[in-house]
VEXZATOR-914425 format. One record per residue: chain; x, y, z of N, C-alpha, C in turn; residue in one letter. Coordinates in nm, 2 decimals. Example, Ala and Ser with C-alpha at 12.3 -4.5 7.8 and 13.67 -1.06 7.14 Angstrom:
% residues 2
+------+--------+--------+--------+--------+--------+--------+--------+--------+--------+------+
! unit !    nc1 !    nc2 !    nc3 !   cac1 !   cac2 !   cac3 !    cc1 !    cc2 !    cc3 ! code !
+------+--------+--------+--------+--------+--------+--------+--------+--------+--------+------+
!    A !   1.32 !  -0.57 !   0.78 !   1.23 !  -0.45 !   0.78 !   1.32 !  -0.33 !   0.78 !    a !
!    A !   1.28 !  -0.22 !   0.71 !   1.37 !  -0.11 !   0.71 !   1.29 !   0.00 !   0.79 !    s !
+------+--------+--------+--------+--------+--------+--------+--------+--------+--------+------+
This chain:
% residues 156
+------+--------+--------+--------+--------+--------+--------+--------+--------+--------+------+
! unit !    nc1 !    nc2 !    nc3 !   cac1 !   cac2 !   cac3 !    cc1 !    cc2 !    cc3 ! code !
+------+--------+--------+--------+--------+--------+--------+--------+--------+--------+------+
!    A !   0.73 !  -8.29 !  -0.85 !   0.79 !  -8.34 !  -0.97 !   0.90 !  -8.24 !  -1.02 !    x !
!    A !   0.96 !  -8.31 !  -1.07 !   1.10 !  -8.23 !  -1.12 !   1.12 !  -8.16 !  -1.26 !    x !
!    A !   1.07 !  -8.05 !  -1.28 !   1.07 !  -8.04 !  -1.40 !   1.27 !  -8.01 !  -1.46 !    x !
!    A !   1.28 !  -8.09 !  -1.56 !   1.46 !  -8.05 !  -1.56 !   1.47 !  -7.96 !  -1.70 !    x !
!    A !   1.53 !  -7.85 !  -1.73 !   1.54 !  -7.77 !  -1.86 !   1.66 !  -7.83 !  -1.90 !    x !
!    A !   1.69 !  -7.90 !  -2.00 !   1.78 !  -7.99 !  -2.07 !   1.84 !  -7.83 !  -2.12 !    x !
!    A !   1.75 !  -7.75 !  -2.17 !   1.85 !  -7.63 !  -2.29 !   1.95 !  -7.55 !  -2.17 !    x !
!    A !   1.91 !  -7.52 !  -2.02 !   1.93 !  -7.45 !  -1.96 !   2.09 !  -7.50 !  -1.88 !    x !
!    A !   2.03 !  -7.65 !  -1.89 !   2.18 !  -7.70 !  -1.81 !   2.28 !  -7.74 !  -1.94 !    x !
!    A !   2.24 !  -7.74 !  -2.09 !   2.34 !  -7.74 !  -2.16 !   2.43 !  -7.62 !  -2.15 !    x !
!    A !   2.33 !  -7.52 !  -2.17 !   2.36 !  -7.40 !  -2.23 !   2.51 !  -7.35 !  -2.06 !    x !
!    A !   2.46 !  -7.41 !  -1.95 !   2.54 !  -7.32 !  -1.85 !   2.67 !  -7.44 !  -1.93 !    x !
!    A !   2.67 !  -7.56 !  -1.95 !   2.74 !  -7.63 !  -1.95 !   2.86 !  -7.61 !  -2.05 !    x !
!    A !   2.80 !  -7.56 !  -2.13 !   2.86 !  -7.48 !  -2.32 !   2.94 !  -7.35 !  -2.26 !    x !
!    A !   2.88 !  -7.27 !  -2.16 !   2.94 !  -7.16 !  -2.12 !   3.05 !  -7.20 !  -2.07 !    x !
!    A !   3.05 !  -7.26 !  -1.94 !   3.17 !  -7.36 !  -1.84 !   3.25 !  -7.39 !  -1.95 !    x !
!    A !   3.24 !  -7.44 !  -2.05 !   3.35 !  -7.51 !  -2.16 !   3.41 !  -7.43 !  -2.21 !    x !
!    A !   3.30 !  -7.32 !  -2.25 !   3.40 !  -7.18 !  -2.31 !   3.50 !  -7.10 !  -2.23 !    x !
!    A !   3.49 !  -7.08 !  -2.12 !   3.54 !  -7.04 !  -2.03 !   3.65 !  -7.10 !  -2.00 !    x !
!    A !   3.68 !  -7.27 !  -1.98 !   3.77 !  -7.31 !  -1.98 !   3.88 !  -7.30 !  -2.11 !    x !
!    A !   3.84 !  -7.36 !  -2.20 !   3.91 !  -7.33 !  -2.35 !   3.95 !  -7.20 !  -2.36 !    x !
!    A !   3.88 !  -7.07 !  -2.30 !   3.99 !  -6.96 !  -2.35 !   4.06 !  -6.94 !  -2.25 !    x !
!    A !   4.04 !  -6.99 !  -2.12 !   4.17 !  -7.02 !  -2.00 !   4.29 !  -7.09 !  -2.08 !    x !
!    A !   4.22 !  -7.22 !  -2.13 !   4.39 !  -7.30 !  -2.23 !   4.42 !  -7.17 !  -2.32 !    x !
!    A !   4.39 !  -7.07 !  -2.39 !   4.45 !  -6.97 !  -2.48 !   4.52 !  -6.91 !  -2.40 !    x !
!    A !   4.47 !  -6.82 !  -2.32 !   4.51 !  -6.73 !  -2.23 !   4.57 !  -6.76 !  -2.09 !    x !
!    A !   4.63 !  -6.81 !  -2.05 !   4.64 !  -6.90 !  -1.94 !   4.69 !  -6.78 !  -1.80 !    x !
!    A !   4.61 !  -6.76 !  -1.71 !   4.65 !  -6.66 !  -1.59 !   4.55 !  -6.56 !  -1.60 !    x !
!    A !   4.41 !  -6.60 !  -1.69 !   4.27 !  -6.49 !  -1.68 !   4.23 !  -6.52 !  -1.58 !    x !
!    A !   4.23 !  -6.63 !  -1.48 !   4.16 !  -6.71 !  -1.42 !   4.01 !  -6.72 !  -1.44 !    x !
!    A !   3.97 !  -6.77 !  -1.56 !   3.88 !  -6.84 !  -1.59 !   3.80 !  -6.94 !  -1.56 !    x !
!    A !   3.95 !  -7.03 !  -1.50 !   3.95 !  -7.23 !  -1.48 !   3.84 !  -7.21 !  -1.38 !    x !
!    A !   3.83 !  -7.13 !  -1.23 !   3.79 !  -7.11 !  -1.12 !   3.61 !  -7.14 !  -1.16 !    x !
!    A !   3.58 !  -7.01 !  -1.26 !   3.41 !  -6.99 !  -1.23 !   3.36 !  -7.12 !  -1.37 !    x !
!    A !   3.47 !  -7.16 !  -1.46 !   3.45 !  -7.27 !  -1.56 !   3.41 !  -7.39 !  -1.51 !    x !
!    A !   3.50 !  -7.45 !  -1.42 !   3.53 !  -7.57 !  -1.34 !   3.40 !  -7.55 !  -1.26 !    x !
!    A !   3.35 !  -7.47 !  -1.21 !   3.23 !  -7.42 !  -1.12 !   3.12 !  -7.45 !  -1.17 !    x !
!    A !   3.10 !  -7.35 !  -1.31 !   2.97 !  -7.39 !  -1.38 !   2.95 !  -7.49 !  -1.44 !    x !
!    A !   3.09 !  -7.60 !  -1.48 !   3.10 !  -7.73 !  -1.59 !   2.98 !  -7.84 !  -1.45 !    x !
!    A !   3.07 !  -7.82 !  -1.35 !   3.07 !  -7.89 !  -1.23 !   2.90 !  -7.89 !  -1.18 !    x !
!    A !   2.87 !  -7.81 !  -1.16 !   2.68 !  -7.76 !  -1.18 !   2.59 !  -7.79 !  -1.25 !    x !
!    A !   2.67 !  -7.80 !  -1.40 !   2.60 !  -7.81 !  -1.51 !   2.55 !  -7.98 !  -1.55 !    x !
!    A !   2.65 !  -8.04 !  -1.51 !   2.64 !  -8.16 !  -1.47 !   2.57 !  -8.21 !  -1.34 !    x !
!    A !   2.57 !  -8.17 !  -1.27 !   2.47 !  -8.20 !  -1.17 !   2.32 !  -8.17 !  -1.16 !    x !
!    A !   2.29 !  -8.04 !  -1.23 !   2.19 !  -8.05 !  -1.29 !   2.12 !  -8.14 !  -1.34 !    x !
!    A !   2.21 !  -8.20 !  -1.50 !   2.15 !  -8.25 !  -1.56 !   2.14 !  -8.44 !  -1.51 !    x !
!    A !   2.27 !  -8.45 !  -1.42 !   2.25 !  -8.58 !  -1.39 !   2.16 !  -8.63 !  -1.27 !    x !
!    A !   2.15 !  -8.51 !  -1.17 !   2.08 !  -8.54 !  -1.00 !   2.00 !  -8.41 !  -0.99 !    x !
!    A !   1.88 !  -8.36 !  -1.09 !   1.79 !  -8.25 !  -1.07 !   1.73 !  -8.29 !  -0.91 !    x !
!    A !   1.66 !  -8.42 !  -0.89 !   1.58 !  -8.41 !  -0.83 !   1.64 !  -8.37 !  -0.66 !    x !
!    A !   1.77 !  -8.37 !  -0.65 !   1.83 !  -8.35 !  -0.54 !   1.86 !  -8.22 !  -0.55 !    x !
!    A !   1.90 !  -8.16 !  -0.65 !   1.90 !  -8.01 !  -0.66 !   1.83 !  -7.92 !  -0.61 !    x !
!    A !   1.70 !  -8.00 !  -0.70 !   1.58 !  -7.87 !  -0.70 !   1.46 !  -7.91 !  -0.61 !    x !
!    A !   1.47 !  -8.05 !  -0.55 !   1.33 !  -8.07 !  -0.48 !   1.40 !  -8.12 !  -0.30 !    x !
!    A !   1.49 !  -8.08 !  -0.29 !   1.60 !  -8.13 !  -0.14 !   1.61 !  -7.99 !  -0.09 !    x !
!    A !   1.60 !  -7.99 !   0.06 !   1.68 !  -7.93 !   0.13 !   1.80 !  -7.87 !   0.07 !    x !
!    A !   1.91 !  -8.03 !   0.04 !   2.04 !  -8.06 !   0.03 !   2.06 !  -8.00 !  -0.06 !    x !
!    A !   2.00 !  -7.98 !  -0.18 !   2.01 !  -7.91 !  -0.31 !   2.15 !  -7.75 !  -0.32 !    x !
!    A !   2.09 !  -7.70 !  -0.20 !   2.20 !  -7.57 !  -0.21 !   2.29 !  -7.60 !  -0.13 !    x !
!    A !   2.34 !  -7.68 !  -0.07 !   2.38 !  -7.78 !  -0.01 !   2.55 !  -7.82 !  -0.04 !    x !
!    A !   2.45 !  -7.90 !  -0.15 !   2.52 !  -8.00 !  -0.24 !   2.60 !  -7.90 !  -0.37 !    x !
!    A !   2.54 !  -7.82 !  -0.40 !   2.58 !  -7.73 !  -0.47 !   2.74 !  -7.63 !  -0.44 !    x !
!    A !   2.69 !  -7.63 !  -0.29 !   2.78 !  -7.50 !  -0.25 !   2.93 !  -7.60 !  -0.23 !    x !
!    A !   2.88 !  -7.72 !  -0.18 !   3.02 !  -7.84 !  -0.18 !   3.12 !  -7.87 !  -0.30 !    x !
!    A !   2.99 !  -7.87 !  -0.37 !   3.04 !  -7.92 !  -0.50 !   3.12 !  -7.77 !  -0.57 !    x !
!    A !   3.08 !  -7.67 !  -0.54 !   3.16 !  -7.58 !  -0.58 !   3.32 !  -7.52 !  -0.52 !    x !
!    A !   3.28 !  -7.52 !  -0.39 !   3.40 !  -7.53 !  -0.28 !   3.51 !  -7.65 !  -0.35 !    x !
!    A !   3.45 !  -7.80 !  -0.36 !   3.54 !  -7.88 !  -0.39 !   3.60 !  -7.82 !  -0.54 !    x !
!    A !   3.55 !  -7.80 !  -0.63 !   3.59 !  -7.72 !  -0.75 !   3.71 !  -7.64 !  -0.77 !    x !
!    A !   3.61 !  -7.53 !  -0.64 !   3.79 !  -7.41 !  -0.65 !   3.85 !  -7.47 !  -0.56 !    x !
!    A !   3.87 !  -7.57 !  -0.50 !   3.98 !  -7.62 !  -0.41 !   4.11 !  -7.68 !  -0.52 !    x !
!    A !   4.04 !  -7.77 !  -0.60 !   4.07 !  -7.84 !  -0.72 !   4.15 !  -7.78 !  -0.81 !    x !
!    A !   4.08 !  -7.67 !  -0.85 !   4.15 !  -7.57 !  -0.93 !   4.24 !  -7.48 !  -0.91 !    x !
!    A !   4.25 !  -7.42 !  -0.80 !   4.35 !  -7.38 !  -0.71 !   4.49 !  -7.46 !  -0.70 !    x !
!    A !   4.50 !  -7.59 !  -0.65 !   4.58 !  -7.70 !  -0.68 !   4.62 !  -7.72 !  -0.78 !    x !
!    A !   4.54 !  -7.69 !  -0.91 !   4.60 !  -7.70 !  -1.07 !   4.71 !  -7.55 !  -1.06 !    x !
!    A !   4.61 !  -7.46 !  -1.02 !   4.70 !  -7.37 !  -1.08 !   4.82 !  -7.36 !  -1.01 !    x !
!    A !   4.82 !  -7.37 !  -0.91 !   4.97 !  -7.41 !  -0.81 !   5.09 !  -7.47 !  -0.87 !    x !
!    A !   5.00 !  -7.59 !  -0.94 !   5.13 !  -7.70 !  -1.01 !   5.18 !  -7.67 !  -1.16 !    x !
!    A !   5.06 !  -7.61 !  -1.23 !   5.11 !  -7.55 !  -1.34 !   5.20 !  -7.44 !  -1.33 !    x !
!    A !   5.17 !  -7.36 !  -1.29 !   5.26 !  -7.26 !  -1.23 !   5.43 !  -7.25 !  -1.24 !    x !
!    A !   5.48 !  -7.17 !  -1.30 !   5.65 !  -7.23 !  -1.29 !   5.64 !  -7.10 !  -1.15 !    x !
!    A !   5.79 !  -7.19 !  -1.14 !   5.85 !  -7.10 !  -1.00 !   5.93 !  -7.08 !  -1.07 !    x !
!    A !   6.03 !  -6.95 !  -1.01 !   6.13 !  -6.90 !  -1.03 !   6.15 !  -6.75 !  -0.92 !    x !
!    A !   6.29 !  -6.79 !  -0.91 !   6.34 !  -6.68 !  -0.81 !   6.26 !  -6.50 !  -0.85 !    x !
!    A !   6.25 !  -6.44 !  -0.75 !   6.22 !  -6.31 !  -0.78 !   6.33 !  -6.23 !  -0.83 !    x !
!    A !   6.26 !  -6.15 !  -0.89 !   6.32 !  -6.02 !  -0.99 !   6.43 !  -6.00 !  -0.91 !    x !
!    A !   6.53 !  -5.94 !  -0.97 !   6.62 !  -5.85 !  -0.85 !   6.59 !  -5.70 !  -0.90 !    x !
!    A !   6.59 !  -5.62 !  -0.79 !   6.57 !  -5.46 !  -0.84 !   6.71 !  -5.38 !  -0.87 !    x !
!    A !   6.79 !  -5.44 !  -0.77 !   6.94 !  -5.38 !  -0.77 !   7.04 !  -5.43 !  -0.83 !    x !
!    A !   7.12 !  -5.40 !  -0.89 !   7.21 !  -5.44 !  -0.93 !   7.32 !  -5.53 !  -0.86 !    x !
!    A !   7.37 !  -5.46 !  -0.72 !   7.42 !  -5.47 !  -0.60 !   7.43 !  -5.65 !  -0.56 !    x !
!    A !   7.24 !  -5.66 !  -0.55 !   7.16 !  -5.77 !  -0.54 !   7.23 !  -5.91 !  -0.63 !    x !
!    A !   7.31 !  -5.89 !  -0.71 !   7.36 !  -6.00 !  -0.82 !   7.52 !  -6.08 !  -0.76 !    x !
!    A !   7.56 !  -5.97 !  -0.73 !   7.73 !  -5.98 !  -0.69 !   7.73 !  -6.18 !  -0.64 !    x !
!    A !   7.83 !  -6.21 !  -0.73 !   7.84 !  -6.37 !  -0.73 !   7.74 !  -6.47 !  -0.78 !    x !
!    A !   7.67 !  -6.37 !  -0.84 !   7.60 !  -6.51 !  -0.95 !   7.67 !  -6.54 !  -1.08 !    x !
!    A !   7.60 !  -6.64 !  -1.09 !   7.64 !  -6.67 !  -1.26 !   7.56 !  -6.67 !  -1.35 !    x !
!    A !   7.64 !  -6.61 !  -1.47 !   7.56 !  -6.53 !  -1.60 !   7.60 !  -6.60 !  -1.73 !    x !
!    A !   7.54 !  -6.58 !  -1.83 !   7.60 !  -6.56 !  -1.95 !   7.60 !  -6.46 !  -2.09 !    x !
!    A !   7.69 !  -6.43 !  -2.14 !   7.69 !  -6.32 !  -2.17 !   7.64 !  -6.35 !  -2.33 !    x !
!    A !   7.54 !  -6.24 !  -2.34 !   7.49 !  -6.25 !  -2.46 !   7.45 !  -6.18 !  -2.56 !    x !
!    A !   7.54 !  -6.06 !  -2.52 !   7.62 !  -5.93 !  -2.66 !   7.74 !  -5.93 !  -2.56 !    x !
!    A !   7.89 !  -5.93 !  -2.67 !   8.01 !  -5.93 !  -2.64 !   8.04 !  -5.85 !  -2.50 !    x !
!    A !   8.12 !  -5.88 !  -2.45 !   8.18 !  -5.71 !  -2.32 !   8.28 !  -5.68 !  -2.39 !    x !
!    A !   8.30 !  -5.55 !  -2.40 !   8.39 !  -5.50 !  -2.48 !   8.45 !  -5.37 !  -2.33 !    x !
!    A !   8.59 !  -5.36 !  -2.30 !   8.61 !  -5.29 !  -2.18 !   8.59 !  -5.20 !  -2.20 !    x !
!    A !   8.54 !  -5.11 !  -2.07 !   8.55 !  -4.96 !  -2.08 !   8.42 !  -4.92 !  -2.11 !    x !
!    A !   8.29 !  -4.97 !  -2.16 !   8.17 !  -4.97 !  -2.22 !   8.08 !  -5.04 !  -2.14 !    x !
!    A !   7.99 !  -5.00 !  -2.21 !   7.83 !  -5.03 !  -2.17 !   7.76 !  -5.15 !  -2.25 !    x !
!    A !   7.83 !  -5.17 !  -2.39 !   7.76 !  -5.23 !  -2.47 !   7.74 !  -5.39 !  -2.43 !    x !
!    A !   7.85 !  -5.46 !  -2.36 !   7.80 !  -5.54 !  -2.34 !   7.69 !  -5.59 !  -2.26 !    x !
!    A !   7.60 !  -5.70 !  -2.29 !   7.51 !  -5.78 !  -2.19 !   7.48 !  -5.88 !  -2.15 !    x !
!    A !   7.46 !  -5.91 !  -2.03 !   7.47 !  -6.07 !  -1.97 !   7.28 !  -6.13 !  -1.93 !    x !
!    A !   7.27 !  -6.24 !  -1.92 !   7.16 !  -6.27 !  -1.85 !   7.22 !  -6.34 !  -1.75 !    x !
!    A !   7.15 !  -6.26 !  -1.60 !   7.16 !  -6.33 !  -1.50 !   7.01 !  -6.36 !  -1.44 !    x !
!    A !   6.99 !  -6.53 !  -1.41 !   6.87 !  -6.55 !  -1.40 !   6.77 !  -6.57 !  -1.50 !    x !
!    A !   6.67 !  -6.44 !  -1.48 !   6.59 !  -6.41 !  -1.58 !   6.59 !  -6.30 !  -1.64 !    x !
!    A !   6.69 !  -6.23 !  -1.64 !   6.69 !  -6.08 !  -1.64 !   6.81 !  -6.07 !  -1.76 !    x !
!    A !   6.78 !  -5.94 !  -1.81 !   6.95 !  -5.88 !  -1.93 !   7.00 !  -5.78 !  -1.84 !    x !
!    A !   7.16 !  -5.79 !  -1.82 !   7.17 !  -5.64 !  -1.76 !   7.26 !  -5.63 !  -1.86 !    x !
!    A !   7.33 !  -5.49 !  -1.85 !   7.43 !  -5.44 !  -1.91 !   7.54 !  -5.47 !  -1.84 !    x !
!    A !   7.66 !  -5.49 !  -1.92 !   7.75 !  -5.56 !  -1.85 !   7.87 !  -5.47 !  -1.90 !    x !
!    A !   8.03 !  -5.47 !  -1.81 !   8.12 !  -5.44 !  -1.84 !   8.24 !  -5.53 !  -1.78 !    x !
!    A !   8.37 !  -5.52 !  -1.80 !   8.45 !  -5.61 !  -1.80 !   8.58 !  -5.57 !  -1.79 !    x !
!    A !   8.72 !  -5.64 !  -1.75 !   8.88 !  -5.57 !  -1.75 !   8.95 !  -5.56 !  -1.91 !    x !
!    A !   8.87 !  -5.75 !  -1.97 !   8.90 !  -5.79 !  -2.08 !   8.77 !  -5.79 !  -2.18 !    x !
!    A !   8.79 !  -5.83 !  -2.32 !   8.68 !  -5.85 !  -2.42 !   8.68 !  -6.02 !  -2.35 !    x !
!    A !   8.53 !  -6.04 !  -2.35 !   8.45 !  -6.15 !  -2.34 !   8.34 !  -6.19 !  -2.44 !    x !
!    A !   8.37 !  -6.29 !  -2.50 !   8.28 !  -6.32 !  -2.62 !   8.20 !  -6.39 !  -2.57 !    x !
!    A !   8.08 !  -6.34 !  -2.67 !   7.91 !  -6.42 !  -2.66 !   7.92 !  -6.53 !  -2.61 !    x !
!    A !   7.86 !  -6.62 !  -2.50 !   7.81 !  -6.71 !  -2.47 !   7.94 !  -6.76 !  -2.38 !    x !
!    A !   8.01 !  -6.67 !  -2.34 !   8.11 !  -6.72 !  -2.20 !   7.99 !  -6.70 !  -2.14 !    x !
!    A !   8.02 !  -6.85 !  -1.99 !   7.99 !  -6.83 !  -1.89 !   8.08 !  -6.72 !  -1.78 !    x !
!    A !   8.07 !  -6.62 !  -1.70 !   8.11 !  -6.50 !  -1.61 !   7.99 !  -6.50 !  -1.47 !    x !
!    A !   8.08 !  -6.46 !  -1.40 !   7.99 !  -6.41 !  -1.28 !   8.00 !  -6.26 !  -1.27 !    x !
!    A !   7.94 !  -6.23 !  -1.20 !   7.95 !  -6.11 !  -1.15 !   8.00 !  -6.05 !  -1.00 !    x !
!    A !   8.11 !  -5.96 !  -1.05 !   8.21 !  -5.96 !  -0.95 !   8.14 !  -5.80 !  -0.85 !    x !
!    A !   8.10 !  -5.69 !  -0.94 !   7.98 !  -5.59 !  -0.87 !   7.85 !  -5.54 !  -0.91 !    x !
!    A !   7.84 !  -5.46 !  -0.89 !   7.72 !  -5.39 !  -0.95 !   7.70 !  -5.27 !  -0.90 !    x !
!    A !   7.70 !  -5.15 !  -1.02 !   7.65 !  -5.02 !  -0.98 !   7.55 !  -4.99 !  -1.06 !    x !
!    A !   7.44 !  -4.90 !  -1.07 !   7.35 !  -4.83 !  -1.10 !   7.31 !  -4.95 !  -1.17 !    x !
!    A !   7.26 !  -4.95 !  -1.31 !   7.18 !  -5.04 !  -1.43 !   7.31 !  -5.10 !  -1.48 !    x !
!    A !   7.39 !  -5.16 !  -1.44 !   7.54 !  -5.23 !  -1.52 !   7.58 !  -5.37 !  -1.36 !    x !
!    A !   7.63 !  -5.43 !  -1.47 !   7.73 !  -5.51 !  -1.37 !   7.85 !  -5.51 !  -1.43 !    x !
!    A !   7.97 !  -5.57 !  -1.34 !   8.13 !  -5.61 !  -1.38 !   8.09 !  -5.74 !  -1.36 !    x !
!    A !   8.16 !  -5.76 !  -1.50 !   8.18 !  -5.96 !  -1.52 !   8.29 !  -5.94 !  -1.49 !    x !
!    A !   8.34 !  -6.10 !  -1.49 !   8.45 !  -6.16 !  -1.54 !   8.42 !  -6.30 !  -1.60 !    x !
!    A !   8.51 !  -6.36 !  -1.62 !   8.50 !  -6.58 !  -1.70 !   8.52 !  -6.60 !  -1.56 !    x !
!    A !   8.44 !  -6.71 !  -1.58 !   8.44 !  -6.83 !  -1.50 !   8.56 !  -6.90 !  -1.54 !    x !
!    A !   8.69 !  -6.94 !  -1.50 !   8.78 !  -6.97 !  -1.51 !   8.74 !  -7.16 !  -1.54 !    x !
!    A !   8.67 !  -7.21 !  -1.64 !   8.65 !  -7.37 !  -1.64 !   8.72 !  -7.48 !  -1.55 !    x !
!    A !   8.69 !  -7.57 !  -1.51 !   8.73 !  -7.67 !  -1.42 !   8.81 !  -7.77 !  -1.50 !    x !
!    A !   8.93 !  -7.73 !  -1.41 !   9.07 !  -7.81 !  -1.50 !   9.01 !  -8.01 !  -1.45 !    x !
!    A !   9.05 !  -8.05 !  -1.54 !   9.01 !  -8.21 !  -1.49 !   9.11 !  -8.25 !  -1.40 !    x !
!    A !   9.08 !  -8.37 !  -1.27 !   9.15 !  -8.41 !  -1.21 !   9.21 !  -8.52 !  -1.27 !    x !
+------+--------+--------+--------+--------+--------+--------+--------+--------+--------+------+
């Protein structure tokens, strides 16, 4: 006979819940993994004890049910996941992208800055370039790049 502890499979079930909810706050603790695991158990406990605890199958069924879990979750985290190109370390590394600049380039200086990608670098220039031109980047030395404008597309 099966005895089933109702407090024991809430209580794993309340934990799994917690676990998930502070994954939604925190997102990248990886939490989802052992939550999805315990939610996933905690329910099977309380729905199919007698296969659990009085079967062969029971550790079984368990280990499946878990495997399927973090397979599941794994797949979440994949898709939630943004992609984006990698960091660049060099400057060098940028020559012919496009940026936009977003503190002035003023020539001869440092003060200006662009974002290319994901990144701010410090930018310099021949001419002054105001905030929010589009520029590419024509080099790069040390922690700076050289802009210039993207010259806009005359209409045909």
């Amino acid at each position: 006979m099966v005895v089933v502890n109702e407090a024991a499979g809430s209580a794993i079930l309340l934990i799994g819940s917690a676990l998930f909810v502070v994954e939604l706050f925190h997102p990248g603790a990886l939490l989802l993994i052992p939550a999805t695991i315990m939610i996933v158990g905690a329910i099977m406990y309380l729905l199919i004890p007698s296969v659990l605890l009085d079967s062969i199958y029971g550790p079984i069924a368990i280990l499946i049910a878990a495997i399927v879990a973090t397979g599941v979750t794994i797949l979440y985290y994949r898709w939630i996941a943004g992609t984006h190109q990698p960091l660049s370390t060099t400057s060098g590394g940028l020559v012919g992208e496009e940026a936009v600049v977003i503190a002035d380039v003023i020539p001869n200086t440092l003060r200006g800055k662009v974002r290319v990608r994901s990144e701010v670098w410090s930018a310099k220039g021949a001419a002054p370039i105001p905030a929010g031109t589009k520029v590419r980047v024509v080099a790069g030395e040390g922690v700076s790049v050289t802009v210039e404008p993207i010259a806009p597309k005359s209409p045909s």
